[in-house]
FIKOLLUM-841424 format. One record per residue (C-alpha): x, y, z; residue number from 1. Coordinates in steps of 0.05 Angstrom, whole numbers, plus 32768, in hexadecimal, padded with zeros to 4 digits. Layout:
REM residues N
+------+------+------+-----+
|   px |   py |   pz | pos |
+------+------+------+-----+
|    X |    Y |    Z | NUM |
...
+------+------+------+-----+
This chain:
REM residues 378
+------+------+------+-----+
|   px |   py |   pz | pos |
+------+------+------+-----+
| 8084 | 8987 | 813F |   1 |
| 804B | 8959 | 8132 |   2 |
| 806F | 891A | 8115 |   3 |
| 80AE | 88FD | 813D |   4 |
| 80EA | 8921 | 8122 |   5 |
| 8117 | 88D8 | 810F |   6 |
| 80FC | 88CD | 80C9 |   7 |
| 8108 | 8891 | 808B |   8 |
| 810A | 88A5 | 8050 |   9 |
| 80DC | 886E | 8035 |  10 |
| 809F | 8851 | 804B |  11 |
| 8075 | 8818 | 8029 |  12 |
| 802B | 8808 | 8041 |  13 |
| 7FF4 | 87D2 | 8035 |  14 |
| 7FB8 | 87EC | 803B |  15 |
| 7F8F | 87C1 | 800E |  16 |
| 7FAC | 8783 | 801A |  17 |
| 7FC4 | 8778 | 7FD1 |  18 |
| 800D | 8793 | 7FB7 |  19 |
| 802F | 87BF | 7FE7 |  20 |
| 8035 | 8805 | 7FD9 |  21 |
| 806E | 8834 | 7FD7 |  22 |
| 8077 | 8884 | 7FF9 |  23 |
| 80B8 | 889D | 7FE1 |  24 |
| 80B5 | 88EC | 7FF4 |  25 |
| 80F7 | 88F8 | 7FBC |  26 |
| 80D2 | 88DD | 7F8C |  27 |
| 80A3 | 8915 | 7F80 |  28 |
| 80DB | 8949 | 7F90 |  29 |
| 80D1 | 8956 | 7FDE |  30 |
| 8107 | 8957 | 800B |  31 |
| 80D6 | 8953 | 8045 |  32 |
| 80E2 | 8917 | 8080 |  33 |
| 80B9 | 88E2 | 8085 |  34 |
| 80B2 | 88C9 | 80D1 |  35 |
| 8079 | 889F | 80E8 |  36 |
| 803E | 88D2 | 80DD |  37 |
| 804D | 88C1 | 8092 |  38 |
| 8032 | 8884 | 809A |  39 |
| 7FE9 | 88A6 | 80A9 |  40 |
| 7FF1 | 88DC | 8072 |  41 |
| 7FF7 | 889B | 8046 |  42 |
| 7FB3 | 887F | 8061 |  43 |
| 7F9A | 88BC | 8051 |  44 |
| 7FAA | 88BE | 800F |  45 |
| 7F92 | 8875 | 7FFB |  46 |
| 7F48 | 8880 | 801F |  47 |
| 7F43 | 88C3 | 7FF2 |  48 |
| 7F52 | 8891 | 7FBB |  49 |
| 7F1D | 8867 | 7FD9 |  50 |
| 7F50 | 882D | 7FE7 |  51 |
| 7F45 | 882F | 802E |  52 |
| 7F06 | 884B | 804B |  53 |
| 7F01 | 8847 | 8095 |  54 |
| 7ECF | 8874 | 80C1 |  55 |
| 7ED4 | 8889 | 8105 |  56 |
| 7ECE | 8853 | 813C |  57 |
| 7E8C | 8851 | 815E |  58 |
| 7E9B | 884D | 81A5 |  59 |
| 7E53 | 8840 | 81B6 |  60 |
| 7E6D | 87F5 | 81C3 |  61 |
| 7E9A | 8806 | 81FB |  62 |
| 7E6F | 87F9 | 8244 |  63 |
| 7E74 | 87CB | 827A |  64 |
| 7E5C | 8776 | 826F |  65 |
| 7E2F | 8758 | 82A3 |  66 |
| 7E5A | 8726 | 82B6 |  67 |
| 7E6F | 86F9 | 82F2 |  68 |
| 7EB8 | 8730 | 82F2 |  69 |
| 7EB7 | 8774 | 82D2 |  70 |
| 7ED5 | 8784 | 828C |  71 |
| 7EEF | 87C6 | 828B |  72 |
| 7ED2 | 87F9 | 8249 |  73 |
| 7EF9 | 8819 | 8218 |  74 |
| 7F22 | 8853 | 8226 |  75 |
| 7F3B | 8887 | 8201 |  76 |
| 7F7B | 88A5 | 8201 |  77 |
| 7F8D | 88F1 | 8219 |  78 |
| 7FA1 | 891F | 81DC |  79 |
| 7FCE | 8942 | 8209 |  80 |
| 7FFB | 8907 | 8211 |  81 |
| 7FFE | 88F1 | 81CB |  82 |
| 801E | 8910 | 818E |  83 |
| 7FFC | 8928 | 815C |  84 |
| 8002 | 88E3 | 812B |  85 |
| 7FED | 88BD | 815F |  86 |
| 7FA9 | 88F0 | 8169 |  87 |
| 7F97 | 88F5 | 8123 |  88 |
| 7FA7 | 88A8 | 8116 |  89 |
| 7F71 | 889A | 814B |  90 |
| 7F40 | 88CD | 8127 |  91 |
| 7F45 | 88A0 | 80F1 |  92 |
| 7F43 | 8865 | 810C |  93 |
| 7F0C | 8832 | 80ED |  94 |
| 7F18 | 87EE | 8122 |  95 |
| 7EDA | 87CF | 8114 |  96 |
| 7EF1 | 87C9 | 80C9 |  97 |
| 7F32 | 87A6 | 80DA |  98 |
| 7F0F | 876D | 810C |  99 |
| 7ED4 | 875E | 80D4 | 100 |
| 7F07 | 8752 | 80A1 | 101 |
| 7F25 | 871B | 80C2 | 102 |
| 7EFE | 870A | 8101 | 103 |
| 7F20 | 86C4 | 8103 | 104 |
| 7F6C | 86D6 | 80F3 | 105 |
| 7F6C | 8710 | 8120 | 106 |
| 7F5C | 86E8 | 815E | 107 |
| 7F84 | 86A4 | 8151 | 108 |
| 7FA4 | 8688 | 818C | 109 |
| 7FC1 | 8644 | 8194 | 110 |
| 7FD7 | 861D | 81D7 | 111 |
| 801B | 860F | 81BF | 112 |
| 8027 | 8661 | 81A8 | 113 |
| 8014 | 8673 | 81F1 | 114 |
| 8033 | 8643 | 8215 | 115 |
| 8073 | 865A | 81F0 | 116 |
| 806B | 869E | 8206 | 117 |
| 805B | 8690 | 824C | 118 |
| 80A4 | 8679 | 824D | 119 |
| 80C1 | 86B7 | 822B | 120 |
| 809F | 86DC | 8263 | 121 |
| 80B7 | 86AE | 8294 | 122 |
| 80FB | 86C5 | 8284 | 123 |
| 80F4 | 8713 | 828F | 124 |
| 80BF | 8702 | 82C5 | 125 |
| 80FA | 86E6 | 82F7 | 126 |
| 8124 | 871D | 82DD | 127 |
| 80F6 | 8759 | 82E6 | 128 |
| 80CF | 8748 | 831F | 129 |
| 80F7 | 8772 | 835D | 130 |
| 80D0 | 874F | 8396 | 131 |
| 80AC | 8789 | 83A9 | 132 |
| 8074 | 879A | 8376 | 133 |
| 8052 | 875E | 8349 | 134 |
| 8068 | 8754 | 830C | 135 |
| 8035 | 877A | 82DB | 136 |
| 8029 | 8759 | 829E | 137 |
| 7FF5 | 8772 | 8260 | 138 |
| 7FE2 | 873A | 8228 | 139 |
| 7FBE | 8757 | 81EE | 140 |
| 7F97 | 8734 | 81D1 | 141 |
| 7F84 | 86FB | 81EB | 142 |
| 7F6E | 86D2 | 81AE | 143 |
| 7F29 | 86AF | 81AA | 144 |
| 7F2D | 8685 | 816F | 145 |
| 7F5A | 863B | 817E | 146 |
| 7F57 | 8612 | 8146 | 147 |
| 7F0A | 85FC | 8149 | 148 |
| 7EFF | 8615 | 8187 | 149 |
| 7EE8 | 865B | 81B4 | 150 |
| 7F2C | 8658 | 81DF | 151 |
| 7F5B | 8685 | 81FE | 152 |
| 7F9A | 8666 | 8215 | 153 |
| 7FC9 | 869C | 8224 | 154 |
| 7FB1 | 86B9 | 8263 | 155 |
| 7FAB | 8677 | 8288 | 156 |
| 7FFB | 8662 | 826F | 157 |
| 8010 | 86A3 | 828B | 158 |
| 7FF0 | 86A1 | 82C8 | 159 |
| 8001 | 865E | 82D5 | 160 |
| 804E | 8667 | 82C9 | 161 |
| 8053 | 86A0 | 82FB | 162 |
| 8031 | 8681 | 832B | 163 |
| 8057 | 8642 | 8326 | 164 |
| 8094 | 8678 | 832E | 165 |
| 807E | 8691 | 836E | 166 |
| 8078 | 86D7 | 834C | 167 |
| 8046 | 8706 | 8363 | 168 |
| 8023 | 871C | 8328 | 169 |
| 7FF0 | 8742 | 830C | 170 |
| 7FCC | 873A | 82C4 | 171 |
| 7FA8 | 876C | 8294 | 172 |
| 7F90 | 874B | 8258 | 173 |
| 7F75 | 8782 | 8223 | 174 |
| 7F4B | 8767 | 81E1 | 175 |
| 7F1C | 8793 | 81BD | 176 |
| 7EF7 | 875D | 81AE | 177 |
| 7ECB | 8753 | 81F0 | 178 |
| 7EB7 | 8710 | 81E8 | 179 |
| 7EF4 | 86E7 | 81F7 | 180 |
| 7EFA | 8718 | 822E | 181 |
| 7EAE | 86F9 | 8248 | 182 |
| 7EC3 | 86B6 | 8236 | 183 |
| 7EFE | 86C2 | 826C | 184 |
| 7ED7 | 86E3 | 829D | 185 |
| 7EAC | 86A8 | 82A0 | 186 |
| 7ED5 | 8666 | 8286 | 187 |
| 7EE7 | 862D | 82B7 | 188 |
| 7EFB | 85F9 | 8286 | 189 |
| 7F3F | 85F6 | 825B | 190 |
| 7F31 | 85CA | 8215 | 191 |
| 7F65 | 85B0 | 81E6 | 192 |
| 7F51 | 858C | 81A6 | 193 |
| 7F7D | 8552 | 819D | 194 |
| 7F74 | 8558 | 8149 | 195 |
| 7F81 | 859D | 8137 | 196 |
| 7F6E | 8598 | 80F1 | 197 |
| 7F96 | 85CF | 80C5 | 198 |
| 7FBE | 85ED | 80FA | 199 |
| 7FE2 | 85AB | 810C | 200 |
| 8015 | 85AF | 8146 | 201 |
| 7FE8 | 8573 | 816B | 202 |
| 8028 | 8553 | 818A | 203 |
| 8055 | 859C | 81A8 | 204 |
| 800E | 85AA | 81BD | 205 |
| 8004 | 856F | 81E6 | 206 |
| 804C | 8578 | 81FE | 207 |
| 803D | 85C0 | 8219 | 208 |
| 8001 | 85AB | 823B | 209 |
| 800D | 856C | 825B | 210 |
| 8051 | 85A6 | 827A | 211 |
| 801D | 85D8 | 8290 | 212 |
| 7FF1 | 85A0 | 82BA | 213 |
| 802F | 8595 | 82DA | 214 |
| 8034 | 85E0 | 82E3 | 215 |
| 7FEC | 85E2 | 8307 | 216 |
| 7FEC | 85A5 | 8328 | 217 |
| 7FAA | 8595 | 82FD | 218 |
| 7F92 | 8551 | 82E6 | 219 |
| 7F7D | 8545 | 8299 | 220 |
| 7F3B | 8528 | 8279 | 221 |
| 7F1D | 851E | 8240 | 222 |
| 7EDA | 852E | 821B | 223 |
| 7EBE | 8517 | 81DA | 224 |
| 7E84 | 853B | 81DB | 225 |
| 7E69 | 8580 | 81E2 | 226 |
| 7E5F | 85A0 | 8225 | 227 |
| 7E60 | 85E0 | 8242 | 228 |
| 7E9D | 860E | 8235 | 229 |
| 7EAD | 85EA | 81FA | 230 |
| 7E93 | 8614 | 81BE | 231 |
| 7EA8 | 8609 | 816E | 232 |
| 7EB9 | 8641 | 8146 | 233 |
| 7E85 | 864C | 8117 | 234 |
| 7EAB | 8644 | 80D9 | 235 |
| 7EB2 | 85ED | 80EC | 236 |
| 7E83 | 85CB | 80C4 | 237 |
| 7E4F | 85A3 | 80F6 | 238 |
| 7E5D | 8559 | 80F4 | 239 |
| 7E79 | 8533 | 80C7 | 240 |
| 7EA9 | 8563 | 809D | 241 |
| 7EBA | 8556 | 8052 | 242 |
| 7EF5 | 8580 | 803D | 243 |
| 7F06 | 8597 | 807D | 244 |
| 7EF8 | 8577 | 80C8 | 245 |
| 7EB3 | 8580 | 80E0 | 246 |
| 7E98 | 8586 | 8128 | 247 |
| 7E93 | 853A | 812C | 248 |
| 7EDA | 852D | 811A | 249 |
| 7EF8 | 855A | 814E | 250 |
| 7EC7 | 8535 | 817F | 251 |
| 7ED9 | 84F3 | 8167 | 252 |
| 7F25 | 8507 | 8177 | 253 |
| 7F16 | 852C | 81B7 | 254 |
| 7F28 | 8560 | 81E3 | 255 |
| 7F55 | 8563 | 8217 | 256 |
| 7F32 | 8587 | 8256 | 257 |
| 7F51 | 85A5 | 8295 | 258 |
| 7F37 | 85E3 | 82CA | 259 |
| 7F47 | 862C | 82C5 | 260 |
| 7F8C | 8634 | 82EE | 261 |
| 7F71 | 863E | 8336 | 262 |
| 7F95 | 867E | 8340 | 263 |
| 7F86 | 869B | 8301 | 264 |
| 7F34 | 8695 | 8317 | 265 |
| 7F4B | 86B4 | 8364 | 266 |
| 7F72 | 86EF | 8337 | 267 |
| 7F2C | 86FD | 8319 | 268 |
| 7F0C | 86FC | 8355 | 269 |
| 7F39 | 8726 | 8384 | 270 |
| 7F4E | 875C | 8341 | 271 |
| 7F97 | 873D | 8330 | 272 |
| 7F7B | 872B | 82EE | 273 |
| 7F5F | 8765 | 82C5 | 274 |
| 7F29 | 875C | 8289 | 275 |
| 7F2F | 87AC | 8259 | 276 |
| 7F09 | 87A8 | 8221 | 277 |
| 7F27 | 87D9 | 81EC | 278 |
| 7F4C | 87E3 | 81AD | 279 |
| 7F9C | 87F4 | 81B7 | 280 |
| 7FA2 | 8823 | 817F | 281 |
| 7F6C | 8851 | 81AB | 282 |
| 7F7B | 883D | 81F2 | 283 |
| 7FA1 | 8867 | 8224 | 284 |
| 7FE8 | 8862 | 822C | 285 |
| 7FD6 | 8866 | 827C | 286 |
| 7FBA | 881D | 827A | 287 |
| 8004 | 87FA | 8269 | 288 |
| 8035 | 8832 | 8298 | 289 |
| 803D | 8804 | 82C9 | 290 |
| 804A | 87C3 | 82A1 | 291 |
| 808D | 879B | 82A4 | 292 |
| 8079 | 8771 | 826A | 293 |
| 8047 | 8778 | 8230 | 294 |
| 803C | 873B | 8205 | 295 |
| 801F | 8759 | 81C9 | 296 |
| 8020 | 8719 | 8193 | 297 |
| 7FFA | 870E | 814F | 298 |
| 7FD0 | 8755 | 8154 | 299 |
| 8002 | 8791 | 8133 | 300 |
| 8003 | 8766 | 80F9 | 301 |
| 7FB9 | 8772 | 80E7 | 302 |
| 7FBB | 87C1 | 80E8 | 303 |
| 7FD2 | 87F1 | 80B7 | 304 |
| 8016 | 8811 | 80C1 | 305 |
| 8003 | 884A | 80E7 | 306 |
| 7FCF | 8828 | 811B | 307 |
| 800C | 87F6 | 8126 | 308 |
| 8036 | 8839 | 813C | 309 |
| 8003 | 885A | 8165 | 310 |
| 7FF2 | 8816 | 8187 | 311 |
| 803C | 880D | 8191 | 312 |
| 803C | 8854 | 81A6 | 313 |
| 800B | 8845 | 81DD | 314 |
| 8027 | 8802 | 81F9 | 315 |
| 806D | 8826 | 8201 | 316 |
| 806C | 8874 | 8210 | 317 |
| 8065 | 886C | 825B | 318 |
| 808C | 882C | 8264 | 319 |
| 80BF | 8828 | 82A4 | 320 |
| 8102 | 881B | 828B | 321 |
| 8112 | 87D5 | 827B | 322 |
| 80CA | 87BC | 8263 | 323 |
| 80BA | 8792 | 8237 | 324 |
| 808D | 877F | 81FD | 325 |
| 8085 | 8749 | 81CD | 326 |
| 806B | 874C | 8194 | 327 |
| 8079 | 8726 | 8152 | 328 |
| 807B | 8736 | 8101 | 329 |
| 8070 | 86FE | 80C9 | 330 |
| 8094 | 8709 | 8090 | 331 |
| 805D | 8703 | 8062 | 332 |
| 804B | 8748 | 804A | 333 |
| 8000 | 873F | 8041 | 334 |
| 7FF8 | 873A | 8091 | 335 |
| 8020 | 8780 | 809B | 336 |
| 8069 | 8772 | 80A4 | 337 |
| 807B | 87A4 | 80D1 | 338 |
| 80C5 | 87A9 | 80C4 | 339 |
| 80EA | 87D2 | 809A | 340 |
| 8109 | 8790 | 8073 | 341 |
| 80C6 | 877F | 8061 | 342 |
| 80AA | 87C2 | 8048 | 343 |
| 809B | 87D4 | 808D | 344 |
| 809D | 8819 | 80B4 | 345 |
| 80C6 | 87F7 | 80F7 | 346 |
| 8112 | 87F9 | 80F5 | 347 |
| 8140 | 87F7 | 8139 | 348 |
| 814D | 8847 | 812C | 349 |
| 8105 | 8858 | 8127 | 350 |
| 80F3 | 8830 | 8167 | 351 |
| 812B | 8850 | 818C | 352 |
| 8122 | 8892 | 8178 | 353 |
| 80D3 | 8897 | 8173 | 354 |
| 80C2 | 8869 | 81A8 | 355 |
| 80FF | 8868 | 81D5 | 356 |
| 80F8 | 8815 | 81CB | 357 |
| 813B | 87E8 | 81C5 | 358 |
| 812B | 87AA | 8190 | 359 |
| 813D | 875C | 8195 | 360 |
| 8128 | 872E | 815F | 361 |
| 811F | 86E9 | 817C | 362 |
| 8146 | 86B0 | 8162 | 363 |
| 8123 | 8685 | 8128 | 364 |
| 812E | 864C | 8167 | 365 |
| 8104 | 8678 | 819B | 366 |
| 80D9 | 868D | 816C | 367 |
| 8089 | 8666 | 815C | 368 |
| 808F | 8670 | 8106 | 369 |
| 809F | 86BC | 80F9 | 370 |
| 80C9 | 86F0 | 8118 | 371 |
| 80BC | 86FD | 8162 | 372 |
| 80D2 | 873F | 8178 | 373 |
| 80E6 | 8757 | 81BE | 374 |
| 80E1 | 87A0 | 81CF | 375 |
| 8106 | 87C0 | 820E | 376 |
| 80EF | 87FE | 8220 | 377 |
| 812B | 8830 | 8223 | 378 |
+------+------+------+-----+
């Protein structure tokens, strides 16, 4: 059978970004099932309209960086492992087209966001960790883009709270963009702007980070001017801004400076901490088998329906028991609600069925300003 046999009966899509669009199979007079393959049939249909026109993804970017620690290329799934929607959603893939229409969005990372789901894994970390193997834990994507600022944050919270734990860990972090994955391999230096301009949050960001020196023992400084490691995004308007804050304004305010966690620069060194560079929707399921926790935040959102399936498809089909990932849904339809509420294909029957995945939707008080979801592998 080459769609998974537990079907809805309704399916609505977004694949231009405008009004969503509705599949109703009755509505032309089939009685046929739709199940998650549906969803690609339907991106079929719109790119034959010329609604939606991507191409085949040029894997000529995939190699290996020259680089201080390797970043692993691209790698592409076996067709003998994955279902026939998952193969021909891959065929069809166009990933190149979804980064370039939002380069910024698609990357967006904040301290506070990370340092709030450091402590979510924290949780499972002390309960899944058997004292035998590390703890295995996969971030995708590891966001680039901080306010106005080249910064990953995520990573270095993680690493840091399992090491304050005591928990033997290892960490994978996956991006198909390769260069926050560079900026990693290479960073020594932590920044924090102290004005955030229009993402706000200044004070619960200070809060988290004055918690995570604590957590690596680190001392804090300040610098109000440029220096190496600290890069604007090139969208900040050099010095003085008008409408919004310039390059001179965020100086003027400062950064708040502190050192790569020490152990997360020995887990480069000795292999503990993995750089892949690849896209999820094409990787290979082998890369996550062995993961007790997958943190998987602010990336479904920016596919189309049936890249958000196969990627989930990937994360989960070789998953031990009791796994976990976390990934979240906003509730505004334009960024690809994923759930069935919100004109979405994912409902707790289709992920039990289809995926073999339990759901838990975070409470609006654990949650950082949309719906966080918790899968459990099955």
């Amino acid at each position: 059978m080459p769609y998974p046999p537990h079907c809805i009966s309704r399916i609505s899509i977004n694949p231009d970004r405008s009004a969503l669009k509705a599949y109703d199979p009755m509505e032309n007079g089939s009685n046929a099932c739709v199940g998650i393959g549906s969803l690609l049939s339907m991106e079929i249909l719109y790119r034959k309209r010329g609604e939606y026109s991507p191409t085949l993804l040029d894997n000529s970017h995939s190699g290996r960086y020259n680089g201080p620690h390797r970043i692993y290329p691209n790698t592409m799934p076996s067709e003998q492992h994955a279902p026939a929607w998952v193969t021909l959603t891959q065929r069809n893939y166009d990933s190149q087209a979804i980064l370039s229409a939002e380069p910024g969005m698609f990357s967006y990372t904040s301290f506070r966001r990370s340092y709030y789901t450091a402590g979510i894994i924290e949780r499972y970390a002390t309960e899944l960790f058997d004292g035998n193997e590390p703890f295995t834990c996969v971030i995708v994507g590891v966001g680039f883009h901080s306010g106005p600022i080249e910064q990953s944050y995520e990573p270095y919270l993680v690493d840091a709270r399992l090491e304050s734990l005591n928990i033997p860990h290892r960490l994978t972090l996956v991006d198909r963009d390769p260069r926050p994955l560079q900026a990693i391999a290479s960073r020594r230096n932590i920044f924090l702007p102290t004005e955030n301009g229009l993402f706000g949050g200044v004070a619960k960001n200070n809060a988290s980070w004055e918690k995570f020196l604590l957590e690596t023992s680190q001392d804090d400084a300040m610098t109000h001017e440029v220096i190496p490691e600290l890069t604007f995004l090139p969208h900040v308007t050099p010095g003085i801004g008008t409408r919004f804050l310039g390059t001179q304004d965020y100086l003027d305010a400062g950064f708040r400076k502190t050192d790569v966690p020490a152990s997360f620069v020995q887990g480069l060194d000795t292999g503990t901490v993995q750089l892949i560079h690849h896209d999820i929707v094409l990787s290979s399921p082998s890369l996550y088998e062995t993961a007790d926790f997958i943190s998987c935040r602010n990336v479904l959102c920016h596919m189309p329906p049936a890249a958000q399936a196969t990627a989930l498809w990937n994360m989960s089909v070789d998953l031990a028991p009791g796994a976990k990932i976390l990934i979240n849904d906003f509730e505004d339809k334009n960024l690809r609600s994923m759930m069935e509420e919100n004109g979405g294909w994912m409902s707790g029957d289709i992920l039990q069925n289809d995926f073999s995945l339990s759901m838990e939707i975070l409470s609006r008080e654990e949650a950082y300003q949309h719906k966080d979801i918790l899968l459990t592998k099955i």
